[in-house]
CHARMM-style PDB file with segment names, atoms N, HN, CA, C and O in Angstrom:
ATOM      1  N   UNK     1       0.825  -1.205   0.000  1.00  0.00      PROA
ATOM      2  CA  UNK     1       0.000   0.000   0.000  1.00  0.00      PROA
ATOM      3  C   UNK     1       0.864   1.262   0.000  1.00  0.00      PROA
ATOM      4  O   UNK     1       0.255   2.262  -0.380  1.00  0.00      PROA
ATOM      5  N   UNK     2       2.117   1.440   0.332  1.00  0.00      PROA
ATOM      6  HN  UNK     2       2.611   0.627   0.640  1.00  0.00      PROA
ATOM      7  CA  UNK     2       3.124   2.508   0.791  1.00  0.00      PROA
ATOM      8  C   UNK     2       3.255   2.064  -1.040  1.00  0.00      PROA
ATOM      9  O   UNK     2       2.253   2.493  -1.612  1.00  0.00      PROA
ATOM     10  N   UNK     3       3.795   1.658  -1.587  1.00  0.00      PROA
ATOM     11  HN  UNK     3       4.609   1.309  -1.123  1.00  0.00      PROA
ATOM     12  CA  UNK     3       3.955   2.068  -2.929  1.00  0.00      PROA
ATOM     13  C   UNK     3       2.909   2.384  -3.585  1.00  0.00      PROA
ATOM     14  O   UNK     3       3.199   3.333  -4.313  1.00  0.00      PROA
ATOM     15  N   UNK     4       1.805   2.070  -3.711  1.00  0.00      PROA
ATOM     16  HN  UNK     4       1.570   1.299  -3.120  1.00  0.00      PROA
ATOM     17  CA  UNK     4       0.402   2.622  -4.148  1.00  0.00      PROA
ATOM     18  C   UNK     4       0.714   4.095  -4.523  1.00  0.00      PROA
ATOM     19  O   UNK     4       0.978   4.703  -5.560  1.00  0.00      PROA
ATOM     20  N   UNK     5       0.528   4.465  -2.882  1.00  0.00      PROA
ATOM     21  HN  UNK     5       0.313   3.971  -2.039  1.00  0.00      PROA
ATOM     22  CA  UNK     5       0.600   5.948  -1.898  1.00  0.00      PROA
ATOM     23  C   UNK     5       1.393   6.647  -2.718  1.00  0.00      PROA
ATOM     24  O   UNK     5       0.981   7.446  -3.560  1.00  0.00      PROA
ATOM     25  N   UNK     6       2.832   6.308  -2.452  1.00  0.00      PROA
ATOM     26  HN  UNK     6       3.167   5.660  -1.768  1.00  0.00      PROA
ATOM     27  CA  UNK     6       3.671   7.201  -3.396  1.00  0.00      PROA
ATOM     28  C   UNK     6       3.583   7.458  -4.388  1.00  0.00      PROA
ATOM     29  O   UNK     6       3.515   8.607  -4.825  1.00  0.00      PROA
ATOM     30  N   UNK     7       3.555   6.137  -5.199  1.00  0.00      PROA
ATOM     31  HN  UNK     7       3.611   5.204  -4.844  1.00  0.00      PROA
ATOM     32  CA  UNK     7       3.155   6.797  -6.573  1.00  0.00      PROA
ATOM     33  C   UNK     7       1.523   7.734  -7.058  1.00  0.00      PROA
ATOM     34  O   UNK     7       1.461   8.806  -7.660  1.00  0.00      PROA
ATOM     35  N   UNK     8       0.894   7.272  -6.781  1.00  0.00      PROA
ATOM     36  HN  UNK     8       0.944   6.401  -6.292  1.00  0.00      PROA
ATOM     37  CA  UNK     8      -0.165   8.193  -6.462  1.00  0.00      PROA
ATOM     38  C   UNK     8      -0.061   9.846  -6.701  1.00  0.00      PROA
ATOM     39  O   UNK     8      -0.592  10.570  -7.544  1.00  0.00      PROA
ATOM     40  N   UNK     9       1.134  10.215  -5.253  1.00  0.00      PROA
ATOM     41  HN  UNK     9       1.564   9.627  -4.569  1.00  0.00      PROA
ATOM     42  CA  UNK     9       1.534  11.229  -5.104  1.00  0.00      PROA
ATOM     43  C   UNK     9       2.331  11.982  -6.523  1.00  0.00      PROA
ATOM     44  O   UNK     9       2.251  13.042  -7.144  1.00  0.00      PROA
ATOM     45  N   UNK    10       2.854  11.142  -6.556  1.00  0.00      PROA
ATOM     46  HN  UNK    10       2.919  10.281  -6.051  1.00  0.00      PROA
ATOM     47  CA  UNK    10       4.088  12.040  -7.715  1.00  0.00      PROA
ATOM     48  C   UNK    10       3.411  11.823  -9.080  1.00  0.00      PROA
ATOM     49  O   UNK    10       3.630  12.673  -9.943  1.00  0.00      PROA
ATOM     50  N   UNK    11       2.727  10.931  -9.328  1.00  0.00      PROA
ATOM     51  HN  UNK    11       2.548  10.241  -8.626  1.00  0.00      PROA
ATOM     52  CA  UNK    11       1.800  11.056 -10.743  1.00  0.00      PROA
ATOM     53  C   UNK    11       0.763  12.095 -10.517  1.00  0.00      PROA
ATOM     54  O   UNK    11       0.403  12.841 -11.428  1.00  0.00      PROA
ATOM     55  N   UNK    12       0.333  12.148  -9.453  1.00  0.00      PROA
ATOM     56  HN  UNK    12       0.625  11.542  -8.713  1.00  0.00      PROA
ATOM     57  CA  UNK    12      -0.721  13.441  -9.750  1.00  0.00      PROA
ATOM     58  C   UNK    12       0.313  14.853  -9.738  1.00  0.00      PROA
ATOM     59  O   UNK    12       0.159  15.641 -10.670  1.00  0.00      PROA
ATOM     60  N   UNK    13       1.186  15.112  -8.859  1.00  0.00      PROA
ATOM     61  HN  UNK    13       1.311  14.471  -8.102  1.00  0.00      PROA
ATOM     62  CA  UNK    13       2.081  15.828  -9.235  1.00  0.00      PROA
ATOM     63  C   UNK    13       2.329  16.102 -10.907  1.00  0.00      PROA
ATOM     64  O   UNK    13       2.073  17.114 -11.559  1.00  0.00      PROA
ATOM     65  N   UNK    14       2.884  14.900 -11.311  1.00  0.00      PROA
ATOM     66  HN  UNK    14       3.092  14.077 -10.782  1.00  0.00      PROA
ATOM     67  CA  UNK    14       3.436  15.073 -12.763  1.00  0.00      PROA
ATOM     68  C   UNK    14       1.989  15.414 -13.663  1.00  0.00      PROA
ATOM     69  O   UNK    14       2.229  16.143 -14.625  1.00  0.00      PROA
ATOM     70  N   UNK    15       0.797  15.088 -13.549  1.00  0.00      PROA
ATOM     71  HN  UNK    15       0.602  14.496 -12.768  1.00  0.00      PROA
ATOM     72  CA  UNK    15      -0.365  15.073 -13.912  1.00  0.00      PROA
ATOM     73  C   UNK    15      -0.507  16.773 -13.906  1.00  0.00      PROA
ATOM     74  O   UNK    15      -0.946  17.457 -14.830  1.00  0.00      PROA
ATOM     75  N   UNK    16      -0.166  17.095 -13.012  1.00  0.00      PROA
ATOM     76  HN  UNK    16       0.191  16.539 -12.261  1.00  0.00      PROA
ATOM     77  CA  UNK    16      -0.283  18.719 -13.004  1.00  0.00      PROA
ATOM     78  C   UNK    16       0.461  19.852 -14.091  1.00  0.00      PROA
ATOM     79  O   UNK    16       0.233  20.899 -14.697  1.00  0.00      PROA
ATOM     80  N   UNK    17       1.316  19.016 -13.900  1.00  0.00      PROA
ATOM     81  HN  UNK    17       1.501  18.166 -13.408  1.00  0.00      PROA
ATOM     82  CA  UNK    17       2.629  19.249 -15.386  1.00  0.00      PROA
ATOM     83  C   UNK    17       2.316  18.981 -17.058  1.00  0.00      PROA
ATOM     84  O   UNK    17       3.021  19.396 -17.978  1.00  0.00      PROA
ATOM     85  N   UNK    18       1.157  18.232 -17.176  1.00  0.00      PROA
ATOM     86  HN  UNK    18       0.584  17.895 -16.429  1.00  0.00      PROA
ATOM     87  CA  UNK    18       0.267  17.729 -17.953  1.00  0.00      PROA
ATOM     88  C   UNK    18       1.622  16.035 -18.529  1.00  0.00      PROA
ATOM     89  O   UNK    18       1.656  15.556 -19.662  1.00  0.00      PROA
ATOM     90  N   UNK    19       2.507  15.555 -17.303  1.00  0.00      PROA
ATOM     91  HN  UNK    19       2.480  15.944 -16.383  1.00  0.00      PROA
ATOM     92  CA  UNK    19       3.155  14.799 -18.073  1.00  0.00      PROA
ATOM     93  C   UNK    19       2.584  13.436 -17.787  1.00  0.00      PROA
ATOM     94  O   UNK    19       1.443  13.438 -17.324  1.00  0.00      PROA
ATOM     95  N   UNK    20       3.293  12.028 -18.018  1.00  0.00      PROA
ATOM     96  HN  UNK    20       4.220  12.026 -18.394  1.00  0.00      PROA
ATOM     97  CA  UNK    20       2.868  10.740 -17.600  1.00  0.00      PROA
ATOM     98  C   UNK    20       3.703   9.697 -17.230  1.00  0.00      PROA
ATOM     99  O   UNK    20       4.396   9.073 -18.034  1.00  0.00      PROA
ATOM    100  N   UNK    21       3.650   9.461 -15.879  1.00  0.00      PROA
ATOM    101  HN  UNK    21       3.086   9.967 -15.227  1.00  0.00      PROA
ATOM    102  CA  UNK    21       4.314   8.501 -15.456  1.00  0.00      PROA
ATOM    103  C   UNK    21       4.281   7.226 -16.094  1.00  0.00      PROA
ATOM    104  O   UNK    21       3.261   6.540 -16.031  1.00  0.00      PROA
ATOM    105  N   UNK    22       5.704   6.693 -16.945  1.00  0.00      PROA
ATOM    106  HN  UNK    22       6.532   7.251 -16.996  1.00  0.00      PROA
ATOM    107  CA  UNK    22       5.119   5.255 -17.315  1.00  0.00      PROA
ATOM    108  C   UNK    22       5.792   4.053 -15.977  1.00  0.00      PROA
ATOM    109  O   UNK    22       5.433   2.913 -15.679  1.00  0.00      PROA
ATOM    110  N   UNK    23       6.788   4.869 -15.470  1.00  0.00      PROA
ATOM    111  HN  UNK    23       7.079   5.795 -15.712  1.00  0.00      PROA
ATOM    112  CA  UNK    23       7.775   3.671 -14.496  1.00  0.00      PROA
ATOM    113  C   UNK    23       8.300   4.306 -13.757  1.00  0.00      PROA
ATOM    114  O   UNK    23       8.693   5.435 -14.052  1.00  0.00      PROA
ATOM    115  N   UNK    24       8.452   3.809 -12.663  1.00  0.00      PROA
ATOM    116  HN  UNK    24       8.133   2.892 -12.424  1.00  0.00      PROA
ATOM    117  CA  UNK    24       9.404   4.443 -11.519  1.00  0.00      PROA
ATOM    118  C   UNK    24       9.856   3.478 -10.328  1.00  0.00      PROA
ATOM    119  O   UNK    24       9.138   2.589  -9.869  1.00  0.00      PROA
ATOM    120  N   UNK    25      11.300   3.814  -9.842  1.00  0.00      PROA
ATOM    121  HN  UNK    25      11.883   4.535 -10.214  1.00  0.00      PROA
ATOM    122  CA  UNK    25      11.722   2.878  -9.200  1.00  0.00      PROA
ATOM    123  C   UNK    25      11.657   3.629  -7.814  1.00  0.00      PROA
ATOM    124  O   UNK    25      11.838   4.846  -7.825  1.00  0.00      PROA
ATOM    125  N   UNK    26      11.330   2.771  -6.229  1.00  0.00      PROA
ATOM    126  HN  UNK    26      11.183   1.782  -6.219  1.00  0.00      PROA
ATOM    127  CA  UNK    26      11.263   2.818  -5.530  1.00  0.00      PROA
ATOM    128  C   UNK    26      12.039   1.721  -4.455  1.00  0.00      PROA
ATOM    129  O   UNK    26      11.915   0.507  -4.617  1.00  0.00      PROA
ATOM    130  N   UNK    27      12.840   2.296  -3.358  1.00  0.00      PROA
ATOM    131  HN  UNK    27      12.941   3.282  -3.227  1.00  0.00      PROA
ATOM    132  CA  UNK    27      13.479   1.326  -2.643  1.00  0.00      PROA
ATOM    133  C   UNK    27      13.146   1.373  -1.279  1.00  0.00      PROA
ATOM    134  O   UNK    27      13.243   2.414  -0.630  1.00  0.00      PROA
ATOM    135  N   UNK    28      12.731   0.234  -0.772  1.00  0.00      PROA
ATOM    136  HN  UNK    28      12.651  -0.612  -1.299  1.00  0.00      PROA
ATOM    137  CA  UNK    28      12.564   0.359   0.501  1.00  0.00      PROA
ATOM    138  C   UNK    28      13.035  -0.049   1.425  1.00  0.00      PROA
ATOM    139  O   UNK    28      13.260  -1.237   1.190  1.00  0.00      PROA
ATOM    140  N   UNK    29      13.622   0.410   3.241  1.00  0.00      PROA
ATOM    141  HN  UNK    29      13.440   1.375   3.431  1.00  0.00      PROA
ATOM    142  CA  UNK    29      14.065  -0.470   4.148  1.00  0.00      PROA
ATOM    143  C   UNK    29      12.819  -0.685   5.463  1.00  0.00      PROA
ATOM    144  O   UNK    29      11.596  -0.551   5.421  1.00  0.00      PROA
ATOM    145  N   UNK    30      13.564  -0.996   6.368  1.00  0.00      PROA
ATOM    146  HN  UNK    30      14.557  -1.106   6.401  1.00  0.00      PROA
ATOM    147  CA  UNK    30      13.083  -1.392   7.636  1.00  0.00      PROA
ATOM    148  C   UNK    30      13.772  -0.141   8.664  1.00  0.00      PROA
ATOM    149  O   UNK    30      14.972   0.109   8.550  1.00  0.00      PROA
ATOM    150  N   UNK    31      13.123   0.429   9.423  1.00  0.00      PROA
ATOM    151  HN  UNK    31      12.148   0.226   9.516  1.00  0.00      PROA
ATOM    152  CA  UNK    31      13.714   1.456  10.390  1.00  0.00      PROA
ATOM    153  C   UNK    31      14.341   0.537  11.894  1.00  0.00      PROA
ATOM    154  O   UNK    31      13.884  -0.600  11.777  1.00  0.00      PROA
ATOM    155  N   UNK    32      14.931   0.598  12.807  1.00  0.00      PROA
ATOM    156  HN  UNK    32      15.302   1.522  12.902  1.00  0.00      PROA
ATOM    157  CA  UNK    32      15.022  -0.082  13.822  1.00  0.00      PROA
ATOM    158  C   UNK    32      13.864  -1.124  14.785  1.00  0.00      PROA
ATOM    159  O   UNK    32      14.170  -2.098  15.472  1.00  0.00      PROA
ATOM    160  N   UNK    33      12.424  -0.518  14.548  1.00  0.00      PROA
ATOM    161  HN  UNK    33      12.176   0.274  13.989  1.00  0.00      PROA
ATOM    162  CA  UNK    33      11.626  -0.861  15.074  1.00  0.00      PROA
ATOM    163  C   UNK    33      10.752  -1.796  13.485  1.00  0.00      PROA
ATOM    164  O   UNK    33       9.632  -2.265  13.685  1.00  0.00      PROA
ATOM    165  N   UNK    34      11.150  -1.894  12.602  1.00  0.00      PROA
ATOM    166  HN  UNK    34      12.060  -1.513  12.440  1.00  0.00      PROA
ATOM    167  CA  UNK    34      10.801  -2.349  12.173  1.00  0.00      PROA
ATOM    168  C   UNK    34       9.682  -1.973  11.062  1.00  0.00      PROA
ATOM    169  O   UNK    34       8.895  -2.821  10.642  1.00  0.00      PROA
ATOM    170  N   UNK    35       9.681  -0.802  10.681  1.00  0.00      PROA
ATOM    171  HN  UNK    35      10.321  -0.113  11.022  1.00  0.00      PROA
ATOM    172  CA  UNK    35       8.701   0.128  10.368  1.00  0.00      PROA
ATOM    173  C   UNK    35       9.455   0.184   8.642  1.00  0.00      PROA
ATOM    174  O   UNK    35      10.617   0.515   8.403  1.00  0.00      PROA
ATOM    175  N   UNK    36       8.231  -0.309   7.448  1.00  0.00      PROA
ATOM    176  HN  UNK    36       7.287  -0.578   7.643  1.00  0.00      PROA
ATOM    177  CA  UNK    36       8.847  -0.258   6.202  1.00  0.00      PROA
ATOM    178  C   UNK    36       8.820   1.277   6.001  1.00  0.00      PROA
ATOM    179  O   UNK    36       7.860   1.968   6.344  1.00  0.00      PROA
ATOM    180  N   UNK    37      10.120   1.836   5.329  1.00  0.00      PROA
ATOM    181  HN  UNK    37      10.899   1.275   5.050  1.00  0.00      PROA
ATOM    182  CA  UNK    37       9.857   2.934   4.615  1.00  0.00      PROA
ATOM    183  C   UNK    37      10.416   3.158   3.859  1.00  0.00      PROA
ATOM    184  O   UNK    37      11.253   2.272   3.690  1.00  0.00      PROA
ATOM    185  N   UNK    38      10.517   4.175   2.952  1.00  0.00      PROA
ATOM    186  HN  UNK    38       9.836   4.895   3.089  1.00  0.00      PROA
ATOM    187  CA  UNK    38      11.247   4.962   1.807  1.00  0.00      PROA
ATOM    188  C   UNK    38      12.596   5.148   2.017  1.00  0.00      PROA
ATOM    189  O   UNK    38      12.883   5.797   3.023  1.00  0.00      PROA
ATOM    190  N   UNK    39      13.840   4.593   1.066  1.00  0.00      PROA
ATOM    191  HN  UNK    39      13.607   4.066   0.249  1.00  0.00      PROA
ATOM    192  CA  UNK    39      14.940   4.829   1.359  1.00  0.00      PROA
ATOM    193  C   UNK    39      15.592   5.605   0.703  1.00  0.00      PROA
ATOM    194  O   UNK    39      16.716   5.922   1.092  1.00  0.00      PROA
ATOM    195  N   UNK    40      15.009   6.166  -0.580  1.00  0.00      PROA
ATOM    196  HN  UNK    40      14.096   5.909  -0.896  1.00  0.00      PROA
ATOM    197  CA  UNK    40      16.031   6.364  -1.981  1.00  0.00      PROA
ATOM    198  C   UNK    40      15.053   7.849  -2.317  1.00  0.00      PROA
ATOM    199  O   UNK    40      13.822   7.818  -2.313  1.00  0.00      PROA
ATOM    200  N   UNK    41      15.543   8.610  -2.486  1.00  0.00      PROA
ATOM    201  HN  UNK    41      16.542   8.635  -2.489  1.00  0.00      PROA
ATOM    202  CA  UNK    41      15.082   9.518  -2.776  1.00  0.00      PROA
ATOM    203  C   UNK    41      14.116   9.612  -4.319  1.00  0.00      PROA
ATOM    204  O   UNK    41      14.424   8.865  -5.248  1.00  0.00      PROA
ATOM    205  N   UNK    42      12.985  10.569  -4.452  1.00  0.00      PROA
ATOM    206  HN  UNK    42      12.734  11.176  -3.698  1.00  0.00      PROA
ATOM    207  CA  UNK    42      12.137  10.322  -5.581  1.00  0.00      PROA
ATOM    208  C   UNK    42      12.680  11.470  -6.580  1.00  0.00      PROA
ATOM    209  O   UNK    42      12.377  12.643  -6.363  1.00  0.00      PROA
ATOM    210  N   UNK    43      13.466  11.119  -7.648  1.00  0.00      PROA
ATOM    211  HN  UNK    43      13.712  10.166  -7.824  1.00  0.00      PROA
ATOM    212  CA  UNK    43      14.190  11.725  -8.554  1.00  0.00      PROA
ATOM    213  C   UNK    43      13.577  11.173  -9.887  1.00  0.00      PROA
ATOM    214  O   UNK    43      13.010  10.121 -10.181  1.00  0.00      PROA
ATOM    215  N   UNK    44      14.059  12.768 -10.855  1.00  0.00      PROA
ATOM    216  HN  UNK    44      14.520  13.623 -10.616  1.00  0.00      PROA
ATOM    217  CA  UNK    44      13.745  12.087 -12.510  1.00  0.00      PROA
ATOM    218  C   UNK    44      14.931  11.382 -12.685  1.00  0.00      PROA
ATOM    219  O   UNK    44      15.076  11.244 -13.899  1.00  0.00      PROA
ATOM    220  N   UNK    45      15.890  10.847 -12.056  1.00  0.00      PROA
ATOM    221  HN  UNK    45      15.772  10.959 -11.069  1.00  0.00      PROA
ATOM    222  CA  UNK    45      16.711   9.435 -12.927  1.00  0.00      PROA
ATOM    223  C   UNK    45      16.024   8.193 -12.459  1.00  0.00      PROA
ATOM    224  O   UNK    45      16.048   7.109 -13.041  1.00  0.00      PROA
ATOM    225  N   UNK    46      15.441   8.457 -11.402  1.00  0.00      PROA
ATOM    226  HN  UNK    46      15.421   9.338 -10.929  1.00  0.00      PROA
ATOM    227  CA  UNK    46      14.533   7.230 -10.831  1.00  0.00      PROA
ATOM    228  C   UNK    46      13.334   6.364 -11.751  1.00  0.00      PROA
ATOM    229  O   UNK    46      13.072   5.176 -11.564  1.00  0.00      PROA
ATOM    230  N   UNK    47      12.502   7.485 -13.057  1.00  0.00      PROA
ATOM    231  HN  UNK    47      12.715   8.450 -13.209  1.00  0.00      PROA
ATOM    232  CA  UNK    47      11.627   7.186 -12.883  1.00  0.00      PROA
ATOM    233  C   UNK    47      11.318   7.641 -14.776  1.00  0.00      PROA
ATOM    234  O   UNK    47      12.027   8.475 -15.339  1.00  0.00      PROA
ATOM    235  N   UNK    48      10.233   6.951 -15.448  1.00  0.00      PROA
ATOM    236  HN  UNK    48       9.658   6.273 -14.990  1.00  0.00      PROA
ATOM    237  CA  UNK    48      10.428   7.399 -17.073  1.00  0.00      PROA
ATOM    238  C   UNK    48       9.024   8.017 -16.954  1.00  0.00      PROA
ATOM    239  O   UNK    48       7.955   7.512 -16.612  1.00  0.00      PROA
ATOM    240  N   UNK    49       9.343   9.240 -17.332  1.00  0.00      PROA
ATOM    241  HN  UNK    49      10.211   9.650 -17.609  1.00  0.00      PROA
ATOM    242  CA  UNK    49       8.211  10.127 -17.519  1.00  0.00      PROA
ATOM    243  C   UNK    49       8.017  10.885 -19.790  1.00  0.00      PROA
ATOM    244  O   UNK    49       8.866  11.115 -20.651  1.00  0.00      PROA
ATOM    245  N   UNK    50       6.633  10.966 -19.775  1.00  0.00      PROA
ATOM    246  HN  UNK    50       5.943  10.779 -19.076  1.00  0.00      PROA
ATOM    247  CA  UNK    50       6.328  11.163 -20.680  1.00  0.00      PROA
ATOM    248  C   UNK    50       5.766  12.425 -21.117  1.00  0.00      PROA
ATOM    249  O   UNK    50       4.725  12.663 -20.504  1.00  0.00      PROA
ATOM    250  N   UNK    51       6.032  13.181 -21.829  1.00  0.00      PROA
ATOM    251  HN  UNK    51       6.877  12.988 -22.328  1.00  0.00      PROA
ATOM    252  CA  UNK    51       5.129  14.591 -22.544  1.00  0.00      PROA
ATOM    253  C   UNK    51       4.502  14.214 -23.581  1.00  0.00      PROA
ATOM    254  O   UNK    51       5.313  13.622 -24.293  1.00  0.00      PROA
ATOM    255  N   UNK    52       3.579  14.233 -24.015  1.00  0.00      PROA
ATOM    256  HN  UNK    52       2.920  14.715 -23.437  1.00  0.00      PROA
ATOM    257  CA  UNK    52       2.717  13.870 -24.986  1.00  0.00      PROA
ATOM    258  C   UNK    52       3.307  12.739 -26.287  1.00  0.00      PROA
ATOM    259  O   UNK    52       3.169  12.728 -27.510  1.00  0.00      PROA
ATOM    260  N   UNK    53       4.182  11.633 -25.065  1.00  0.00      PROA
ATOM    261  HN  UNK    53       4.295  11.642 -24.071  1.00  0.00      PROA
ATOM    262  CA  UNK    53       4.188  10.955 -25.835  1.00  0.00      PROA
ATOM    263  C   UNK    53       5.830  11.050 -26.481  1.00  0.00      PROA
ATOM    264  O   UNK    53       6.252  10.186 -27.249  1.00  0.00      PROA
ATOM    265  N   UNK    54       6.501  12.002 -26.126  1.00  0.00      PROA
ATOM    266  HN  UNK    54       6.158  12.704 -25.502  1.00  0.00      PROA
ATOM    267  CA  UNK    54       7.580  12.181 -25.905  1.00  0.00      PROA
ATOM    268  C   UNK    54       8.477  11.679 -24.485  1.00  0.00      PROA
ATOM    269  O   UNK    54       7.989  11.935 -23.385  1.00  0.00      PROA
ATOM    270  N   UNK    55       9.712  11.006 -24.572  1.00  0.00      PROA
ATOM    271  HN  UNK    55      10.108  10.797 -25.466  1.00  0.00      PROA
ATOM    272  CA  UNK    55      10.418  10.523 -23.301  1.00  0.00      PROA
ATOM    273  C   UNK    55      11.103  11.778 -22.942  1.00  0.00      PROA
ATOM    274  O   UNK    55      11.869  12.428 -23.653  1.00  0.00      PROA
ATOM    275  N   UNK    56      10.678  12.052 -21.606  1.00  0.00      PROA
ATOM    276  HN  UNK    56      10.056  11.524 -21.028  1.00  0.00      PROA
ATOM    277  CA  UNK    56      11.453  13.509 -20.873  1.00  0.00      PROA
ATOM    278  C   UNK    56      12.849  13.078 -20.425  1.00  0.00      PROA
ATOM    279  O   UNK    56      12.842  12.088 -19.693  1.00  0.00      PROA
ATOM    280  N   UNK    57      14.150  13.649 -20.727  1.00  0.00      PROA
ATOM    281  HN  UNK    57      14.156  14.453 -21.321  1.00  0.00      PROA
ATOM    282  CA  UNK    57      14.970  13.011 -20.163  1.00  0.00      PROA
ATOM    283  C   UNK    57      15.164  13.900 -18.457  1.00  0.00      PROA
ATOM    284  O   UNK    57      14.663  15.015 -18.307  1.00  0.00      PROA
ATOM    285  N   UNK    58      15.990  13.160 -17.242  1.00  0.00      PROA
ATOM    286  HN  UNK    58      16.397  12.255 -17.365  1.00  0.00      PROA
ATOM    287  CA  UNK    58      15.967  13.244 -16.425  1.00  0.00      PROA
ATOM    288  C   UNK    58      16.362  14.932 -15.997  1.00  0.00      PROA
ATOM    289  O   UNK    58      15.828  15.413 -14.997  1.00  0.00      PROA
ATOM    290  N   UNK    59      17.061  15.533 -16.602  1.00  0.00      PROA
ATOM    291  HN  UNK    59      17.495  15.142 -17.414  1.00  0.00      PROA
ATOM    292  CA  UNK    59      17.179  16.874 -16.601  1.00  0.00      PROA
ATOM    293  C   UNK    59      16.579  17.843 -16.981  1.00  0.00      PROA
ATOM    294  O   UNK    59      16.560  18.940 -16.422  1.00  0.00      PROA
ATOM    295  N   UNK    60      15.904  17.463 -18.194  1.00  0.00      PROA
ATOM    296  HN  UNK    60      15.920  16.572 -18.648  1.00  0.00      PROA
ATOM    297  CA  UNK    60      14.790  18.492 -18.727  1.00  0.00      PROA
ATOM    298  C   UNK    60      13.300  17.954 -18.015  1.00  0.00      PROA
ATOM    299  O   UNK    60      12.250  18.331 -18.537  1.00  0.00      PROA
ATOM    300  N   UNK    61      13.270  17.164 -16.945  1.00  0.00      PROA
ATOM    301  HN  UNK    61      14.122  16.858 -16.521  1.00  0.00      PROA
ATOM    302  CA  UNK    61      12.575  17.018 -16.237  1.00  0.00      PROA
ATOM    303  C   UNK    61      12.314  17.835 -15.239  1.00  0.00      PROA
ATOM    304  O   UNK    61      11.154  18.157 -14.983  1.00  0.00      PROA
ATOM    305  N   UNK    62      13.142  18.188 -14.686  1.00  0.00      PROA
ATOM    306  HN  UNK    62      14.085  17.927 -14.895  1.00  0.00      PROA
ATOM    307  CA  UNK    62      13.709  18.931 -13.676  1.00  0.00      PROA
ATOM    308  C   UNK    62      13.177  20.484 -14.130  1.00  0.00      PROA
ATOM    309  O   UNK    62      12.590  21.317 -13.439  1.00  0.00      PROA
ATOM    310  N   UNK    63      13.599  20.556 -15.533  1.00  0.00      PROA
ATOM    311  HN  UNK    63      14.076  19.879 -16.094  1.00  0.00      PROA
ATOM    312  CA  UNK    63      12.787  22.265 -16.079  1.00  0.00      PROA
ATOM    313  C   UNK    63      11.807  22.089 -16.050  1.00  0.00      PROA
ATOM    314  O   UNK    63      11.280  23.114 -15.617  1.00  0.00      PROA
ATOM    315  N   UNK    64      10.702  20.968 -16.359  1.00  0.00      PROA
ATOM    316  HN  UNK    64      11.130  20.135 -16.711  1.00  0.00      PROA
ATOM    317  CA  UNK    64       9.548  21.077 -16.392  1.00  0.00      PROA
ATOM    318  C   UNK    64       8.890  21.881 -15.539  1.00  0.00      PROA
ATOM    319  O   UNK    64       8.150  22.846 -15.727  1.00  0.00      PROA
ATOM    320  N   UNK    65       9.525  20.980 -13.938  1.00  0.00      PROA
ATOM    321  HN  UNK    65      10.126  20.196 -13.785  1.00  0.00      PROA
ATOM    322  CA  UNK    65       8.883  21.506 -12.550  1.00  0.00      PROA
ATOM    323  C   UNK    65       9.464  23.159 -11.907  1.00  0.00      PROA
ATOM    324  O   UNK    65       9.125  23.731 -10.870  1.00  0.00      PROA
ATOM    325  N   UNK    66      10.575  23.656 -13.130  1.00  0.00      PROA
ATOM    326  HN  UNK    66      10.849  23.192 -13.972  1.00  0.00      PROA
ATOM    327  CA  UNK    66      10.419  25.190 -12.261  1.00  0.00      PROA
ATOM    328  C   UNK    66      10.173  26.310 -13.527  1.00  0.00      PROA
ATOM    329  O   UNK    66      10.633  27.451 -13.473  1.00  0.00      PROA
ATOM    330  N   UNK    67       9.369  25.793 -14.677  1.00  0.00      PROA
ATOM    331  HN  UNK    67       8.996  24.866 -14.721  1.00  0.00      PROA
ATOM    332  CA  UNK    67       8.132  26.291 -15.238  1.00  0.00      PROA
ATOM    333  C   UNK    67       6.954  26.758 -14.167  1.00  0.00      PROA
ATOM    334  OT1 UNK    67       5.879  27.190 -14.582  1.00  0.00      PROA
TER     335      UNK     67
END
Protein backbone atom coordinates (compact mmCIF):
# COMPACT_ATOMS: atom_id res chain seq x y z
CA UNK A 1 0.00 0.00 0.00
CA UNK A 2 3.12 2.51 0.79
CA UNK A 3 3.95 2.07 -2.93
CA UNK A 4 0.40 2.62 -4.15
CA UNK A 5 0.60 5.95 -1.90
CA UNK A 6 3.67 7.20 -3.40
CA UNK A 7 3.16 6.80 -6.57
CA UNK A 8 -0.17 8.19 -6.46
CA UNK A 9 1.53 11.23 -5.10
CA UNK A 10 4.09 12.04 -7.72
CA UNK A 11 1.80 11.06 -10.74
CA UNK A 12 -0.72 13.44 -9.75
CA UNK A 13 2.08 15.83 -9.23
CA UNK A 14 3.44 15.07 -12.76
CA UNK A 15 -0.37 15.07 -13.91
CA UNK A 16 -0.28 18.72 -13.00
CA UNK A 17 2.63 19.25 -15.39
CA UNK A 18 0.27 17.73 -17.95
CA UNK A 19 3.16 14.80 -18.07
CA UNK A 20 2.87 10.74 -17.60
CA UNK A 21 4.31 8.50 -15.46
CA UNK A 22 5.12 5.26 -17.32
CA UNK A 23 7.78 3.67 -14.50
CA UNK A 24 9.40 4.44 -11.52
CA UNK A 25 11.72 2.88 -9.20
CA UNK A 26 11.26 2.82 -5.53
CA UNK A 27 13.48 1.33 -2.64
CA UNK A 28 12.56 0.36 0.50
CA UNK A 29 14.06 -0.47 4.15
CA UNK A 30 13.08 -1.39 7.64
CA UNK A 31 13.71 1.46 10.39
CA UNK A 32 15.02 -0.08 13.82
CA UNK A 33 11.63 -0.86 15.07
CA UNK A 34 10.80 -2.35 12.17
CA UNK A 35 8.70 0.13 10.37
CA UNK A 36 8.85 -0.26 6.20
CA UNK A 37 9.86 2.93 4.62
CA UNK A 38 11.25 4.96 1.81
CA UNK A 39 14.94 4.83 1.36
CA UNK A 40 16.03 6.36 -1.98
CA UNK A 41 15.08 9.52 -2.78
CA UNK A 42 12.14 10.32 -5.58
CA UNK A 43 14.19 11.72 -8.55
CA UNK A 44 13.75 12.09 -12.51
CA UNK A 45 16.71 9.43 -12.93
CA UNK A 46 14.53 7.23 -10.83
CA UNK A 47 11.63 7.19 -12.88
CA UNK A 48 10.43 7.40 -17.07
CA UNK A 49 8.21 10.13 -17.52
CA UNK A 50 6.33 11.16 -20.68
CA UNK A 51 5.13 14.59 -22.54
CA UNK A 52 2.72 13.87 -24.99
CA UNK A 53 4.19 10.95 -25.84
CA UNK A 54 7.58 12.18 -25.90
CA UNK A 55 10.42 10.52 -23.30
CA UNK A 56 11.45 13.51 -20.87
CA UNK A 57 14.97 13.01 -20.16
CA UNK A 58 15.97 13.24 -16.42
CA UNK A 59 17.18 16.87 -16.60
CA UNK A 60 14.79 18.49 -18.73
CA UNK A 61 12.58 17.02 -16.24
CA UNK A 62 13.71 18.93 -13.68
CA UNK A 63 12.79 22.26 -16.08
CA UNK A 64 9.55 21.08 -16.39
CA UNK A 65 8.88 21.51 -12.55
CA UNK A 66 10.42 25.19 -12.26
CA UNK A 67 8.13 26.29 -15.24
Amino acid sequence: MITVNICNIVKELLTEKSLDLYDIKLEFGKDVQGNIMLIDEISGSNMRVYKNGVYIEPLQLEQEFLQ
